[in-house]
C-alpha positions as CSV (number, residue, x, y, z in Angstrom):
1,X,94.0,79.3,83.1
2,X,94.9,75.4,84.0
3,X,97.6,74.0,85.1
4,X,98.8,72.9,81.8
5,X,99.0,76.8,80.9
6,X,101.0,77.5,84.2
7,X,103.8,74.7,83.5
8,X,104.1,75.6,79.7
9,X,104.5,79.2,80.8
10,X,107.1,78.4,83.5
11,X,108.8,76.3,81.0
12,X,109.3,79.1,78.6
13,X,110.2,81.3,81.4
14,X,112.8,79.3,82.7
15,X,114.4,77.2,80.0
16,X,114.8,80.4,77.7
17,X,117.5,81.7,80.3
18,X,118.7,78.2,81.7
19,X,119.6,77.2,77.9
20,X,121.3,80.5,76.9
21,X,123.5,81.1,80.4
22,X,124.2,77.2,80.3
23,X,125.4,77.2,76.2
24,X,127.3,80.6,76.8
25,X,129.1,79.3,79.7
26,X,130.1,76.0,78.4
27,X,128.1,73.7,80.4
28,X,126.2,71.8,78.0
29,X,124.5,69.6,80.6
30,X,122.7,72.9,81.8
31,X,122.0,74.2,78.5
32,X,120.2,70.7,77.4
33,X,118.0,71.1,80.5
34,X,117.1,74.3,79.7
35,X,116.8,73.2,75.9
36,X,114.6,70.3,77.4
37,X,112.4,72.9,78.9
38,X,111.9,74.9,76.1
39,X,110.8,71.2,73.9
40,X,108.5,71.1,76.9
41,X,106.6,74.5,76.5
42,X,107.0,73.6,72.6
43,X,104.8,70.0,73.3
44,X,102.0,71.9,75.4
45,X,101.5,74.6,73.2
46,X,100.7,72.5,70.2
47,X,98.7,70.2,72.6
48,X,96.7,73.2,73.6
49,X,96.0,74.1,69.9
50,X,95.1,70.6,68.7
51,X,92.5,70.9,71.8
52,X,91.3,73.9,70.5
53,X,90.9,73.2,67.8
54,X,88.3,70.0,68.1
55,X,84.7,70.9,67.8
56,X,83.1,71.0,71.1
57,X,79.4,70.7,70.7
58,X,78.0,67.9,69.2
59,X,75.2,68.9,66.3
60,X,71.9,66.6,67.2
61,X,70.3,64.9,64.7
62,X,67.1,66.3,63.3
63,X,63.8,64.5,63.8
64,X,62.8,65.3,59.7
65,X,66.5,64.9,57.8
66,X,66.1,67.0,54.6
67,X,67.0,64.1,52.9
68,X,63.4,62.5,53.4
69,X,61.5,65.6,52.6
70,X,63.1,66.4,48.9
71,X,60.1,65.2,47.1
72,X,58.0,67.4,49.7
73,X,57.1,71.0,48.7
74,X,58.6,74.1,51.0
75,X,55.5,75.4,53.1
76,X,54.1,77.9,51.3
77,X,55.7,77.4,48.2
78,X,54.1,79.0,45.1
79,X,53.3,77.6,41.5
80,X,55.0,79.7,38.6
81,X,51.1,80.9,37.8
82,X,50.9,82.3,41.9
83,X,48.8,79.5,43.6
84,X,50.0,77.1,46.4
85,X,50.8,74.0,46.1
């Protein structure tokens, strides 16, 4: 796991429990940091999945595109009568 993983987990960790005991007892300036930390752990987990969610390897080009070949016959094909072509 990276370090992106470690603060998003400690954000959830600690701004869960910072928000709620700051909101319960009244002091809002405590509960908006701990809000604030949740937003936080919010932000990296949809970083994380957008990351995820890129494709990776890149597909090569191919020396003989399909394209080209369309008016070549498959190797091997057959004739409807059974010869090759």
């Amino acid at each position: 796991m990276n370090g992106r993983v470690w603060v998003a987990v400690a954000c959830l960790v600690v701004g869960v429990p910072v928000a709620a005991w700051g909101l319960a007892n009244g002091s809002l300036l405590i509960g908006m940091a701990g809000l604030a930390a949740v937003l936080v752990f919010v932000y990296l987990v949809i970083e994380a999945i957008n990351q995820a969610s890129k494709p990776k390897p890149v597909i090569p080009k191919s020396e003989t595109p399909a394209w080209d070949m369309k008016d070549q016959p498959a190797p091997g094909a057959r004739r409807s009568d059974g010869t090759t072509l």
